[in-house]
Structure formats: C-alpha cells, structure tokens
mmCIF file of the N, C-alpha and C atoms, coordinates in Angstrom:
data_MODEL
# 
_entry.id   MODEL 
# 
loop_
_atom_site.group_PDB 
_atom_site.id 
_atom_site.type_symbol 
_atom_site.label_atom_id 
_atom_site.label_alt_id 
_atom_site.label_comp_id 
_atom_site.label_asym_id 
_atom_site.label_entity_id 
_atom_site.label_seq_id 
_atom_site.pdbx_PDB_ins_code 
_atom_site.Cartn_x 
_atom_site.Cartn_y 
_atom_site.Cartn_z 
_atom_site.occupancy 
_atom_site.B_iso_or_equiv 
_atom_site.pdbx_formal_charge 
_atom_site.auth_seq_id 
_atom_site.auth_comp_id 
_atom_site.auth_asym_id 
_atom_site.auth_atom_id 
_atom_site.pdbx_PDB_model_num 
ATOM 1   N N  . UNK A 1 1  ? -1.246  19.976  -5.551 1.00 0.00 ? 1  UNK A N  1 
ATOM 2   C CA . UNK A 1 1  ? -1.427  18.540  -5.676 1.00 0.00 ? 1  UNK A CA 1 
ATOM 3   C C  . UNK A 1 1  ? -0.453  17.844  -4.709 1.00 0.00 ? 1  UNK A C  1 
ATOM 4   N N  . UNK A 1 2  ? -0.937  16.727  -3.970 1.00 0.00 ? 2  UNK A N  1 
ATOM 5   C CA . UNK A 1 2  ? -0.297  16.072  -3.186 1.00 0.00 ? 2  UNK A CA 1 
ATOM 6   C C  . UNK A 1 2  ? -0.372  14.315  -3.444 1.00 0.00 ? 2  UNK A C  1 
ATOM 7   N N  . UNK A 1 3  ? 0.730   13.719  -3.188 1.00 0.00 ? 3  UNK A N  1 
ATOM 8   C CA . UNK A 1 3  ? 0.452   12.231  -3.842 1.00 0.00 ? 3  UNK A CA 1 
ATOM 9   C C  . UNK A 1 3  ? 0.089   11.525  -2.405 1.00 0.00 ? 3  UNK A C  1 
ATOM 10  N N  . UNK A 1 4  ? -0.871  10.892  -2.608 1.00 0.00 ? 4  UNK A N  1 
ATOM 11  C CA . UNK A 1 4  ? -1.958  9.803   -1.609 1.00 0.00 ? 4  UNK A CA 1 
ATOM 12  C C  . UNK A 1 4  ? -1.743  8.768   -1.817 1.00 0.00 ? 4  UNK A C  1 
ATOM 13  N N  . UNK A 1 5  ? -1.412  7.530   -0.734 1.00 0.00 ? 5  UNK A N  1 
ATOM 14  C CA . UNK A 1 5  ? -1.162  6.139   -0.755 1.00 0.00 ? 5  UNK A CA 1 
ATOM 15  C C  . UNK A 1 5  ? -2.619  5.601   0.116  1.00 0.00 ? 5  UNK A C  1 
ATOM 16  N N  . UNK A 1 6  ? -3.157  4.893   -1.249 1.00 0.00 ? 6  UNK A N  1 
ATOM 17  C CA . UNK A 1 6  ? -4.413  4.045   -0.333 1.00 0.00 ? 6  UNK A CA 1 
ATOM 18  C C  . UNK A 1 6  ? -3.920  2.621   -0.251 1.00 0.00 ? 6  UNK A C  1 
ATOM 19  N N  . UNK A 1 7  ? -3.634  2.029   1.439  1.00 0.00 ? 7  UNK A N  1 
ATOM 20  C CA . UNK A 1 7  ? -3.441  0.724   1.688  1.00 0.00 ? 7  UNK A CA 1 
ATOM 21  C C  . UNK A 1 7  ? -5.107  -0.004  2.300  1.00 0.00 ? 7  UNK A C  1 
ATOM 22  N N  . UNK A 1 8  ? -5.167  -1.524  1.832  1.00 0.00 ? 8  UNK A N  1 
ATOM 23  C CA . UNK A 1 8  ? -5.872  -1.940  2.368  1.00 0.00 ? 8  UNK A CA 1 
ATOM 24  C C  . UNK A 1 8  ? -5.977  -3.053  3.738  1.00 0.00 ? 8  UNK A C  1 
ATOM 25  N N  . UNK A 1 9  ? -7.335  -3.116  4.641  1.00 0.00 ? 9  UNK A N  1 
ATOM 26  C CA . UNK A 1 9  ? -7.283  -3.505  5.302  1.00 0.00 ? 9  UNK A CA 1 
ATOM 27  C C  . UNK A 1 9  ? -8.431  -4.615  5.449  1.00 0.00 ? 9  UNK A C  1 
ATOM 28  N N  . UNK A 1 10 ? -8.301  -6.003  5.493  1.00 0.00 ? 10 UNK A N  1 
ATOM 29  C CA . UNK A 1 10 ? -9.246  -7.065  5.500  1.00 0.00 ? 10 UNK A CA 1 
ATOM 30  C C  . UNK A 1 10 ? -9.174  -8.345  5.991  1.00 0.00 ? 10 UNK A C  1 
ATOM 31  N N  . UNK A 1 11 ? -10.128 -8.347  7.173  1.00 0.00 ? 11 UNK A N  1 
ATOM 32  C CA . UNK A 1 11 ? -9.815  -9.490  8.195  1.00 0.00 ? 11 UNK A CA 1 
ATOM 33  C C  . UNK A 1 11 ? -8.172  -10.116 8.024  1.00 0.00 ? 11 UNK A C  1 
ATOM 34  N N  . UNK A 1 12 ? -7.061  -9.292  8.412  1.00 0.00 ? 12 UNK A N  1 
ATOM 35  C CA . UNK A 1 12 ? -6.260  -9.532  8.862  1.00 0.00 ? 12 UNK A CA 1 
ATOM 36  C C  . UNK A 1 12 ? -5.270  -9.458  7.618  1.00 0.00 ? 12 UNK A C  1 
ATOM 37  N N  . UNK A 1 13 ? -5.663  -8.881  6.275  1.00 0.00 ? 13 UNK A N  1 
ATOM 38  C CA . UNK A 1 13 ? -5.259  -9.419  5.060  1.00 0.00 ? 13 UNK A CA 1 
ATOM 39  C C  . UNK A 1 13 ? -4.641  -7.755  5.012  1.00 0.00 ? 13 UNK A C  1 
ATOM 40  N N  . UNK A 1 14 ? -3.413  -7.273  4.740  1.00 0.00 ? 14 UNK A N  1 
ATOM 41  C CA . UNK A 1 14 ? -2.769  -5.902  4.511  1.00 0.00 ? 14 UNK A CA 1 
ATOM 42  C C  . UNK A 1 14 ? -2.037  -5.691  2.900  1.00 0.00 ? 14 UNK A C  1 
ATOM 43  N N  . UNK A 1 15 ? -2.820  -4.966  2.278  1.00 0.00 ? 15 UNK A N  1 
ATOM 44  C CA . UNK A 1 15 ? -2.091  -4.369  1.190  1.00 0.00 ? 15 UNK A CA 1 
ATOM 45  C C  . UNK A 1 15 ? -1.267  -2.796  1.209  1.00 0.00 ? 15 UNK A C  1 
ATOM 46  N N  . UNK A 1 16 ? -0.510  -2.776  0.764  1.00 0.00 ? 16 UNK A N  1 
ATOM 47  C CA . UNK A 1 16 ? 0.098   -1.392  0.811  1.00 0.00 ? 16 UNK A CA 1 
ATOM 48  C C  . UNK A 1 16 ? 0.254   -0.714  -0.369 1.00 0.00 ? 16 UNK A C  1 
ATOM 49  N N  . UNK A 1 17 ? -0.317  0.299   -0.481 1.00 0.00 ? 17 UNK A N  1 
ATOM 50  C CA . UNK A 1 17 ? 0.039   0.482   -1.893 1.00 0.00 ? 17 UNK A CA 1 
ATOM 51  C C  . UNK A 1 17 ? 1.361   1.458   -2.081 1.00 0.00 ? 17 UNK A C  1 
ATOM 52  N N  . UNK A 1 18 ? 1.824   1.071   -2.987 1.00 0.00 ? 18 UNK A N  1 
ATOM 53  C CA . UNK A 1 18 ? 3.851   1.642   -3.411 1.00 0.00 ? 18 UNK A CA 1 
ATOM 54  C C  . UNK A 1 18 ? 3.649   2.869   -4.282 1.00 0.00 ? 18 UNK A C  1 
ATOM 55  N N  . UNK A 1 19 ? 2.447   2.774   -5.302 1.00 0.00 ? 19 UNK A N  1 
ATOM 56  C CA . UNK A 1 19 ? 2.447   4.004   -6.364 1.00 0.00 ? 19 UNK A CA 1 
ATOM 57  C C  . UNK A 1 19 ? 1.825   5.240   -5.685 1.00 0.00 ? 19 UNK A C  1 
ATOM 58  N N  . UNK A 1 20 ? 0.668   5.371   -5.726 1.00 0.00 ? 20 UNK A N  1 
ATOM 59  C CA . UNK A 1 20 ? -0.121  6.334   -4.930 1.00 0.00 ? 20 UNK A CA 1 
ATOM 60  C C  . UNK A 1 20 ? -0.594  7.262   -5.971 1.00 0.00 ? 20 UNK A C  1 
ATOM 61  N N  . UNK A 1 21 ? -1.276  7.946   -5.726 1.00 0.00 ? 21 UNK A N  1 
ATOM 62  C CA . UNK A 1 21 ? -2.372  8.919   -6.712 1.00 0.00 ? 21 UNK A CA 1 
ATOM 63  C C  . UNK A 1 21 ? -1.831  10.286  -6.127 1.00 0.00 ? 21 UNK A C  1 
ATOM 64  N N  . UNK A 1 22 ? -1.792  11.083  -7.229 1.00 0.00 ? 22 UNK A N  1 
ATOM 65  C CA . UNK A 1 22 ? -1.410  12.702  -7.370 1.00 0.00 ? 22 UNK A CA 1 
ATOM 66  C C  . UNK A 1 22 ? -2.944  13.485  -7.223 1.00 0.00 ? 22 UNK A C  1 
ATOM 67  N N  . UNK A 1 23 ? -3.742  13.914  -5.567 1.00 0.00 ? 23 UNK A N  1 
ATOM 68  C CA . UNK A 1 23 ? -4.343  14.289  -5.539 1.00 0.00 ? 23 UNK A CA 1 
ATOM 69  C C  . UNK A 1 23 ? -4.652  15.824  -5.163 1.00 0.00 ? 23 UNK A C  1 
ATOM 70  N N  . UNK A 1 24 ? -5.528  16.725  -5.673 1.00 0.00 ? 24 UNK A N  1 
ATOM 71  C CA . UNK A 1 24 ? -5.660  18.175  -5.109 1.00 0.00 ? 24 UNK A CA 1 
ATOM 72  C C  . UNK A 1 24 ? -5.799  18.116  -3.596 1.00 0.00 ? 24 UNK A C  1 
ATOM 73  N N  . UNK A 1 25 ? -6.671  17.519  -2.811 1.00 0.00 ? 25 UNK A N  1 
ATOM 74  C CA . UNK A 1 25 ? -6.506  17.484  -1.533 1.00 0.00 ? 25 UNK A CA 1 
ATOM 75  C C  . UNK A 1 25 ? -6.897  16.251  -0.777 1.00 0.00 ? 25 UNK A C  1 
ATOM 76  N N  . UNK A 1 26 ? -7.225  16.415  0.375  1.00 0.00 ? 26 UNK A N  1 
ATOM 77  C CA . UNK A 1 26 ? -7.827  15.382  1.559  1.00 0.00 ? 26 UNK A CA 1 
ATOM 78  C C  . UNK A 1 26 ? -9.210  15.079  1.090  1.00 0.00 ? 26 UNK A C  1 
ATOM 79  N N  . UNK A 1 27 ? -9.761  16.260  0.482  1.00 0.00 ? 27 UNK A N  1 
ATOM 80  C CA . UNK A 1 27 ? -11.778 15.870  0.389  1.00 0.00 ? 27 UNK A CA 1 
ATOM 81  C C  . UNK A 1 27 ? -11.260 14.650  -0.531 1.00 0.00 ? 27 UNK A C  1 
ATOM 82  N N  . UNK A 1 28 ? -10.711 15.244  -2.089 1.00 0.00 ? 28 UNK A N  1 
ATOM 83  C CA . UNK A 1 28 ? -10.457 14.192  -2.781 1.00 0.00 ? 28 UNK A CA 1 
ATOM 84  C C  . UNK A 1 28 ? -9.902  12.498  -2.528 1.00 0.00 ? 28 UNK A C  1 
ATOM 85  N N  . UNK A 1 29 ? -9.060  13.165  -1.582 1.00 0.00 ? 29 UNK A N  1 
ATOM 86  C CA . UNK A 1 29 ? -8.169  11.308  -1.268 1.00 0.00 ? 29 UNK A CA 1 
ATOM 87  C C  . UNK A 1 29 ? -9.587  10.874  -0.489 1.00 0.00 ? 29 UNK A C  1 
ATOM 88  N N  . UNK A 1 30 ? -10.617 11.281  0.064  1.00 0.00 ? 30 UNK A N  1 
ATOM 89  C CA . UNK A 1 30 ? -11.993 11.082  0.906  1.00 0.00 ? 30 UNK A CA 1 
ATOM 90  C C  . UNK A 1 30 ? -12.678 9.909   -0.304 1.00 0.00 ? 30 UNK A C  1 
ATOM 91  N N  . UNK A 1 31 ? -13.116 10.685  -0.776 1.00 0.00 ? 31 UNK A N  1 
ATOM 92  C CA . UNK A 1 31 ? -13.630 10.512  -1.988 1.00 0.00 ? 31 UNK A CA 1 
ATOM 93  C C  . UNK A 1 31 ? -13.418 8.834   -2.848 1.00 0.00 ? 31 UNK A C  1 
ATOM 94  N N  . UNK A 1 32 ? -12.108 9.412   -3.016 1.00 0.00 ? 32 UNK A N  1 
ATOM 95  C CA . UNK A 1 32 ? -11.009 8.028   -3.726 1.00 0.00 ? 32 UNK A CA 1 
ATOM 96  C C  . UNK A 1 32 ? -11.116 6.628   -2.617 1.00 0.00 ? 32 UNK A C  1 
ATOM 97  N N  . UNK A 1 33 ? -11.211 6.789   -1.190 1.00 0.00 ? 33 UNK A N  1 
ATOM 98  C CA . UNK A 1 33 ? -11.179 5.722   -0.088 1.00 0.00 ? 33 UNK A CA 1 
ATOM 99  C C  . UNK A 1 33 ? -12.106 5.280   -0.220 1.00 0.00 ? 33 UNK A C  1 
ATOM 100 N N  . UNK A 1 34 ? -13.340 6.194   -0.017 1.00 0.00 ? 34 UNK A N  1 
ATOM 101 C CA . UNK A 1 34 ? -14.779 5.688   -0.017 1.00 0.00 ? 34 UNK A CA 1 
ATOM 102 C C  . UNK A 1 34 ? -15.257 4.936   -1.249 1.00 0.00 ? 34 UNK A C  1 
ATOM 103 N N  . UNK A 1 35 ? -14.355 5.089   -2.598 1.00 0.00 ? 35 UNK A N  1 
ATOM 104 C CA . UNK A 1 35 ? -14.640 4.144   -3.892 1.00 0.00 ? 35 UNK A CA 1 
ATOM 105 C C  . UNK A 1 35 ? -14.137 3.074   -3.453 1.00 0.00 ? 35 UNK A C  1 
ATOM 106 N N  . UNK A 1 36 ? -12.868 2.702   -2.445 1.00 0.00 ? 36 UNK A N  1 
ATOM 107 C CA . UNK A 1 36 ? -11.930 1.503   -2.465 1.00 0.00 ? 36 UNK A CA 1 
ATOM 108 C C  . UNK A 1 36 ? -12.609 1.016   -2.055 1.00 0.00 ? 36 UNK A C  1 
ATOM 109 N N  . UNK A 1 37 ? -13.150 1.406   -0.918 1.00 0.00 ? 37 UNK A N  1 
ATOM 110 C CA . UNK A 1 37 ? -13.986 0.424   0.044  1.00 0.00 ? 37 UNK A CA 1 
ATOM 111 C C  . UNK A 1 37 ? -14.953 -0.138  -0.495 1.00 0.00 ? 37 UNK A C  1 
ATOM 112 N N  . UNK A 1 38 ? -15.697 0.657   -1.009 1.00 0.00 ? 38 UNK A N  1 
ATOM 113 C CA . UNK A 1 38 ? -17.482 0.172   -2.037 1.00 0.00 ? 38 UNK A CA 1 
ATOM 114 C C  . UNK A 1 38 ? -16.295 -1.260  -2.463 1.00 0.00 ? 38 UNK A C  1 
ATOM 115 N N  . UNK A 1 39 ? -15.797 -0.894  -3.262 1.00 0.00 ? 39 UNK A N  1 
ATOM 116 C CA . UNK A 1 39 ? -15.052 -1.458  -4.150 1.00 0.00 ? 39 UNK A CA 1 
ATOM 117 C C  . UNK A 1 39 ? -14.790 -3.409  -3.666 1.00 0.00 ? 39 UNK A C  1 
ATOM 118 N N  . UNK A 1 40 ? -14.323 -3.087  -2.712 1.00 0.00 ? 40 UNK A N  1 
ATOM 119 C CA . UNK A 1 40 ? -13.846 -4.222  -2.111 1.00 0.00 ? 40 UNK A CA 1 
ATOM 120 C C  . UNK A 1 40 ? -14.710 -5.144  -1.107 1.00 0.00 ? 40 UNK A C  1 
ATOM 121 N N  . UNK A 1 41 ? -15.835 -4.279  -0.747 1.00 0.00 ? 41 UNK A N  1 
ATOM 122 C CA . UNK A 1 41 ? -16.829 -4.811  -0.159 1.00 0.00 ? 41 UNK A CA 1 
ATOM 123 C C  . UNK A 1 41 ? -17.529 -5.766  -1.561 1.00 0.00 ? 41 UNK A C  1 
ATOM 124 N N  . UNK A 1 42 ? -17.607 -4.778  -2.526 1.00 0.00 ? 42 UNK A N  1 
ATOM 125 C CA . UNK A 1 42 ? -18.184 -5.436  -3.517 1.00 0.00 ? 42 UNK A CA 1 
ATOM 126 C C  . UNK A 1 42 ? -17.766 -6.952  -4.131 1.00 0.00 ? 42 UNK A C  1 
ATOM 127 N N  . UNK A 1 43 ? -16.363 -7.010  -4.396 1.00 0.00 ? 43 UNK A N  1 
ATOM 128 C CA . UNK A 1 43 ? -15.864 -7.962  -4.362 1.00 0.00 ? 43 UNK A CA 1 
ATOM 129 C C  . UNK A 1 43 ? -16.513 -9.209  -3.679 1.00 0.00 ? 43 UNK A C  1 
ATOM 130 N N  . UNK A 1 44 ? -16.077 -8.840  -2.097 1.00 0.00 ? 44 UNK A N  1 
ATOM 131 C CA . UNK A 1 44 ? -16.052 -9.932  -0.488 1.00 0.00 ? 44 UNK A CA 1 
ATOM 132 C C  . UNK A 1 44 ? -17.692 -10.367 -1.116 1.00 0.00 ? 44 UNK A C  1 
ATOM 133 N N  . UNK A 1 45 ? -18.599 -9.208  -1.421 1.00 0.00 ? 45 UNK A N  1 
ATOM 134 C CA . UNK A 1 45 ? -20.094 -9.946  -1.579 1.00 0.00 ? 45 UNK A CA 1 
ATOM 135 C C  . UNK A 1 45 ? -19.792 -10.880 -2.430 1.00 0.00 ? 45 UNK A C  1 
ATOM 136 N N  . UNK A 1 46 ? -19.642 -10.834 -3.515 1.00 0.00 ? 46 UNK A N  1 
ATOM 137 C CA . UNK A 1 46 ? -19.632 -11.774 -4.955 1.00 0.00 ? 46 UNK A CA 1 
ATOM 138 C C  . UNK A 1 46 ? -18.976 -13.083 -4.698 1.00 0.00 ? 46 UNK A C  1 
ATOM 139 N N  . UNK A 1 47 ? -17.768 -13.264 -3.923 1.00 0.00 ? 47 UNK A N  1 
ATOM 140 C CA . UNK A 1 47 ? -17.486 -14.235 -3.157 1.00 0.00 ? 47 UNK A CA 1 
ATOM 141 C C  . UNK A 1 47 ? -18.040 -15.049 -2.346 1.00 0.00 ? 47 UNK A C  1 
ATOM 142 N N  . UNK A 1 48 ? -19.596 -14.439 -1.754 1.00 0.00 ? 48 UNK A N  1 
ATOM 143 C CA . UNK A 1 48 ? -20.242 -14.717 -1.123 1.00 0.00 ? 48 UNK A CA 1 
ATOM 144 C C  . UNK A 1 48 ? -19.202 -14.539 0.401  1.00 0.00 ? 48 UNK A C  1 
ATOM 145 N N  . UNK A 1 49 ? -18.268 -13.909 0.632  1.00 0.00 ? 49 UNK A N  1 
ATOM 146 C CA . UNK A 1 49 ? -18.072 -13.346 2.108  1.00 0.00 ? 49 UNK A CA 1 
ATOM 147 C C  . UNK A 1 49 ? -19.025 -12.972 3.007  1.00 0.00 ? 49 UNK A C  1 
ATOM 148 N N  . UNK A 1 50 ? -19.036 -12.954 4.157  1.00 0.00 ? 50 UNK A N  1 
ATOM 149 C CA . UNK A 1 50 ? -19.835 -11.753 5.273  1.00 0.00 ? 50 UNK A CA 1 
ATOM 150 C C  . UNK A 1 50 ? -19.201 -11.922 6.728  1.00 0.00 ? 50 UNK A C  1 
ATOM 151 N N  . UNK A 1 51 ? -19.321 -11.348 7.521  1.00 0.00 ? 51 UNK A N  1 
ATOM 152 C CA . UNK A 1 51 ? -18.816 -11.119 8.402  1.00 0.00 ? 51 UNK A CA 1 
ATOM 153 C C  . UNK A 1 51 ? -17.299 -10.224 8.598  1.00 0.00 ? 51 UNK A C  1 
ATOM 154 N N  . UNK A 1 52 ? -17.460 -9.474  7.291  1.00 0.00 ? 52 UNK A N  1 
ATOM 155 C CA . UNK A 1 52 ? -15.760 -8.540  7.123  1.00 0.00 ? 52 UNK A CA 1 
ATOM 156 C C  . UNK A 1 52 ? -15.964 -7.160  7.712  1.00 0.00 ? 52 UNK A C  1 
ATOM 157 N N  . UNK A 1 53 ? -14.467 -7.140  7.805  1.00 0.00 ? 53 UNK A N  1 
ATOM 158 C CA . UNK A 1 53 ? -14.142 -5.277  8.342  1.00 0.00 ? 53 UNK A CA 1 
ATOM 159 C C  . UNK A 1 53 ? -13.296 -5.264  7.198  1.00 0.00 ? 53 UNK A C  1 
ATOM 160 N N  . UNK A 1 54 ? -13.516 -3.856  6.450  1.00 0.00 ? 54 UNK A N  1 
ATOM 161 C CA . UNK A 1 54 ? -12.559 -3.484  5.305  1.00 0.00 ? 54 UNK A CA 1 
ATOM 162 C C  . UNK A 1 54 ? -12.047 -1.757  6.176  1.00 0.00 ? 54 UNK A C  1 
ATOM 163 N N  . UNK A 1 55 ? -11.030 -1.573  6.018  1.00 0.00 ? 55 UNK A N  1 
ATOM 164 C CA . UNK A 1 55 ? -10.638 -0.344  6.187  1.00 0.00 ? 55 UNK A CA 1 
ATOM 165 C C  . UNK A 1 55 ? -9.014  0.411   4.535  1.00 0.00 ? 55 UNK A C  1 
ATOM 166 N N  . UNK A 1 56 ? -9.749  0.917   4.938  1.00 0.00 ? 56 UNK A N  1 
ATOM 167 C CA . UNK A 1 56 ? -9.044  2.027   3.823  1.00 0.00 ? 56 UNK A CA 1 
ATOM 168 C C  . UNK A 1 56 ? -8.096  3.334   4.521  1.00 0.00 ? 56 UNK A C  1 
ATOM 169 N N  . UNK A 1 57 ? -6.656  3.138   4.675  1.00 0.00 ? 57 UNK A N  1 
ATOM 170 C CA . UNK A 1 57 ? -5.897  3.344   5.429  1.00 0.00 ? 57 UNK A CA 1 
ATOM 171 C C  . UNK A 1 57 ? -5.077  4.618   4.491  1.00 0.00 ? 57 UNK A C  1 
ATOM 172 N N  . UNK A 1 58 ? -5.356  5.882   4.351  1.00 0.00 ? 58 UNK A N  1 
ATOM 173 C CA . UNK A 1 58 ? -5.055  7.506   3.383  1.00 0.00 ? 58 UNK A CA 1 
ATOM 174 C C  . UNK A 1 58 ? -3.908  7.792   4.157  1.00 0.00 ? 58 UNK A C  1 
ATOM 175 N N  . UNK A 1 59 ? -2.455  7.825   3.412  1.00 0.00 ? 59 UNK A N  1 
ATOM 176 C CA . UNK A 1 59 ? -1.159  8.880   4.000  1.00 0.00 ? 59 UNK A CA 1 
ATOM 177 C C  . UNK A 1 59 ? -0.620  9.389   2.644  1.00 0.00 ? 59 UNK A C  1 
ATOM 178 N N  . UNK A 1 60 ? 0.062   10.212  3.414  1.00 0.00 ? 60 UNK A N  1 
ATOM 179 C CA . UNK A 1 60 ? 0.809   11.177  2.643  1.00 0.00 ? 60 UNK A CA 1 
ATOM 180 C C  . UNK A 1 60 ? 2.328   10.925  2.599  1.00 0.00 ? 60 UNK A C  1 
ATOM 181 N N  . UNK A 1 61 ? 3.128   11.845  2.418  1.00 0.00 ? 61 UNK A N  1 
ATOM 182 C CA . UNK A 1 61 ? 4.377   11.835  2.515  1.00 0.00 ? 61 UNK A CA 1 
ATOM 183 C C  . UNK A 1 61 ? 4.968   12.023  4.123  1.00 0.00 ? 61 UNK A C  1 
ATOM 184 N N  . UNK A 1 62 ? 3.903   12.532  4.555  1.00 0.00 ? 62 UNK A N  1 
ATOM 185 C CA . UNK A 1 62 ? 4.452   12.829  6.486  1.00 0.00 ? 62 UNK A CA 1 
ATOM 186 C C  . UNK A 1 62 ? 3.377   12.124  7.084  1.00 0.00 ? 62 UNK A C  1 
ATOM 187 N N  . UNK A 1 63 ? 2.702   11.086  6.514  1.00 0.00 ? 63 UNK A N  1 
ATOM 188 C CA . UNK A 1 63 ? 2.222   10.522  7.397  1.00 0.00 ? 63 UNK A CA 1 
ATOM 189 C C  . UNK A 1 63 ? 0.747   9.763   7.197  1.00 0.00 ? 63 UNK A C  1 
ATOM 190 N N  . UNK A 1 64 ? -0.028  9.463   8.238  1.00 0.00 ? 64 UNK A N  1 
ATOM 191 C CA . UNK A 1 64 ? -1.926  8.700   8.216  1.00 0.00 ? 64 UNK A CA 1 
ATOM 192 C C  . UNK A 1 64 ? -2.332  10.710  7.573  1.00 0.00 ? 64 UNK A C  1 
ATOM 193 N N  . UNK A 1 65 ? -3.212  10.200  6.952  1.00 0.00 ? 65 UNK A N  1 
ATOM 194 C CA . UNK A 1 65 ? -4.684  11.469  6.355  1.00 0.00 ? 65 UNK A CA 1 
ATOM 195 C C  . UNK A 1 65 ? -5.848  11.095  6.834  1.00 0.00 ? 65 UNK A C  1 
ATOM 196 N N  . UNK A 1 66 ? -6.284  10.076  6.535  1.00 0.00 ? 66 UNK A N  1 
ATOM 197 C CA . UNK A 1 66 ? -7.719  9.232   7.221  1.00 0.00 ? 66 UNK A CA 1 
ATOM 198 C C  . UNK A 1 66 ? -7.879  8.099   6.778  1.00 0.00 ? 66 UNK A C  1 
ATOM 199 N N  . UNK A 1 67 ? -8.972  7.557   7.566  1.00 0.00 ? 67 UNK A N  1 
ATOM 200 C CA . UNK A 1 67 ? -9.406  5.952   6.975  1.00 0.00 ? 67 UNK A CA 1 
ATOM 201 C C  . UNK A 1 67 ? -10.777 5.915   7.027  1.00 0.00 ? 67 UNK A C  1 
ATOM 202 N N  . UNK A 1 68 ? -10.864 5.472   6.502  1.00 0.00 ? 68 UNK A N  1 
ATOM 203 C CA . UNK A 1 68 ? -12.364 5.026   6.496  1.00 0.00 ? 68 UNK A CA 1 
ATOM 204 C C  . UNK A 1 68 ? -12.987 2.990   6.507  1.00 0.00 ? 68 UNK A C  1 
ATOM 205 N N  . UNK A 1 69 ? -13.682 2.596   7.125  1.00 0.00 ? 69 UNK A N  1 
ATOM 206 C CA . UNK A 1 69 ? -13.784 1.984   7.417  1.00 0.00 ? 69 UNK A CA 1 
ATOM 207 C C  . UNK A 1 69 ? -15.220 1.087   6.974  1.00 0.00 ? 69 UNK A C  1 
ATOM 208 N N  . UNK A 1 70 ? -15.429 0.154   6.935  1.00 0.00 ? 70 UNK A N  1 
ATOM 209 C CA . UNK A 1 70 ? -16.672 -0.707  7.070  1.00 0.00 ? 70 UNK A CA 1 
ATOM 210 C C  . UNK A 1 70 ? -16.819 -2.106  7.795  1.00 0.00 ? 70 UNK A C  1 
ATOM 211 N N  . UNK A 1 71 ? -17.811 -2.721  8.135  1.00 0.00 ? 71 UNK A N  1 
ATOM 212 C CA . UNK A 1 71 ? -18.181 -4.081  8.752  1.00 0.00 ? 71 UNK A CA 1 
ATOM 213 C C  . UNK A 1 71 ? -19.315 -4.477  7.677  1.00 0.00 ? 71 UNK A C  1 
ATOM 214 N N  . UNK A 1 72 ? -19.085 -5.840  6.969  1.00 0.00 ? 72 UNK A N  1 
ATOM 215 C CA . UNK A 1 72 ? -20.275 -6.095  6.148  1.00 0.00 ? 72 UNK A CA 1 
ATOM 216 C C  . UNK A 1 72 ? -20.612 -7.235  6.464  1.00 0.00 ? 72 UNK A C  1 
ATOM 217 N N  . UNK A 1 73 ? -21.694 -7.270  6.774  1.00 0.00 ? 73 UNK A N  1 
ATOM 218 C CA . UNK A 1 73 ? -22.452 -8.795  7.110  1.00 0.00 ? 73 UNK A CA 1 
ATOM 219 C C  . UNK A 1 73 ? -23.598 -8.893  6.933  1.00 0.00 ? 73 UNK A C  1 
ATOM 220 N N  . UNK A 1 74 ? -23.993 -9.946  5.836  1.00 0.00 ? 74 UNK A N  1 
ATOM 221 C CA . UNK A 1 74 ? -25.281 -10.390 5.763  1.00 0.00 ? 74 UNK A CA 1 
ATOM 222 C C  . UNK A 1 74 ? -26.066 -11.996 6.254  1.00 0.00 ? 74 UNK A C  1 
ATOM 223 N N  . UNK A 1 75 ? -27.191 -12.214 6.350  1.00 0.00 ? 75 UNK A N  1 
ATOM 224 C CA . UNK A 1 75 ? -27.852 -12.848 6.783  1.00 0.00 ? 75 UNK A CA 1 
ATOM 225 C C  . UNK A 1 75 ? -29.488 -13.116 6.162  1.00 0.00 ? 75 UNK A C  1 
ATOM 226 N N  . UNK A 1 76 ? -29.329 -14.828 5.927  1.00 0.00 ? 76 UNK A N  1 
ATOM 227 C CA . UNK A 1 76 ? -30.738 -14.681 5.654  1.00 0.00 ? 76 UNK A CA 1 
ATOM 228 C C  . UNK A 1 76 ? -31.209 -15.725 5.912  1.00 0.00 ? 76 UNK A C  1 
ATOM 229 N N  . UNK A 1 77 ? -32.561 -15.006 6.837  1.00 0.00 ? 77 UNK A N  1 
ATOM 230 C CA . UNK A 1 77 ? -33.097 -15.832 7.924  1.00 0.00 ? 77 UNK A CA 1 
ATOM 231 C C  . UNK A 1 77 ? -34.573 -16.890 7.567  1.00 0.00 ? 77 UNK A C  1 
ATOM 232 N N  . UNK A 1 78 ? -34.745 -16.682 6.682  1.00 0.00 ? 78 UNK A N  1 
ATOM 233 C CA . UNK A 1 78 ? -35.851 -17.717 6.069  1.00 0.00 ? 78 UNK A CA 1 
ATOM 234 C C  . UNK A 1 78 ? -35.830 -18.136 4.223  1.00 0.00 ? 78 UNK A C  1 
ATOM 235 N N  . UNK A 1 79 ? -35.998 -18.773 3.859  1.00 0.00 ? 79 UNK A N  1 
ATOM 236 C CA . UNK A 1 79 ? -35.692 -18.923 2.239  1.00 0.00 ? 79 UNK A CA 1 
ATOM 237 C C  . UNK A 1 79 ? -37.514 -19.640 1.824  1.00 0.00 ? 79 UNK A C  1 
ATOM 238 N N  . UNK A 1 80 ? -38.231 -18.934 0.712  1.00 0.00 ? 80 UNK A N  1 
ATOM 239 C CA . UNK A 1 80 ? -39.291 -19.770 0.645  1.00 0.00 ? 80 UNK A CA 1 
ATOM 240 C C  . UNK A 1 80 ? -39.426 -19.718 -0.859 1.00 0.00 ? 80 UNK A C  1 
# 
C-alpha cells in the first residue's frame, strides 16, 4: 500500500489535497482520479458551467503518478 494525493485542477482554480488515500497501487490511484474528475465535471454541469478543463493531478511521496484530464463543453444550438 502506498498513500496517493489527488490535487485538483480548474480553469485556473488549484486544490491540493494534504490527507491523501492509502492505495494498493497506480491502477487504483487511476481509478480513484477518473471518479474525481466525473465528479467535478459533474458538479461544473449542475452549475450550468461549460467551457472547463478539469485535471486530476496523482503523486506520491517521490513525486507526479499521473493525471488525467478533461475539457467539458456544451452547446445548444436550437431550442423548440
């Protein structure tokens, strides 16, 4: 088990996270990013946001693991 810090990333907006999750590996911290993101995209919709980049920024104790990323934008082009 290794402990994982997921920080966030949103049009210019930076969270860091201080606690971090005690995970078996990288697939897992994968896994855990790809919920943040749903997560927060979900949010930006309900707000009625669009035009965002969310990124989900995975380290460890020595360092970046991965990120994962999105652009969400919607549009609607006729109403009847």
């Amino acid at each position: 088990m290794a402990q994982y810090f997921f920080d966030l990333r949103s049009d210019g907006i930076f969270s860091q996270d201080k606690d971090g999750v005690e995970l078996l590996d990288a697939e897992a911290a994968h896994d855990m990013a790809l919920g943040a993101l749903v997560d927060a995209a979900r949010d930006a919709i309900m707000e009625g946001s669009t035009g965002q980049h969310f990124a989900v920024e995975v380290r460890n104790g020595t360092g970046r693991v991965l990120e994962v990323t999105a652009i969400f934008n919607s549009r609607i082009f006729s109403k009847q």
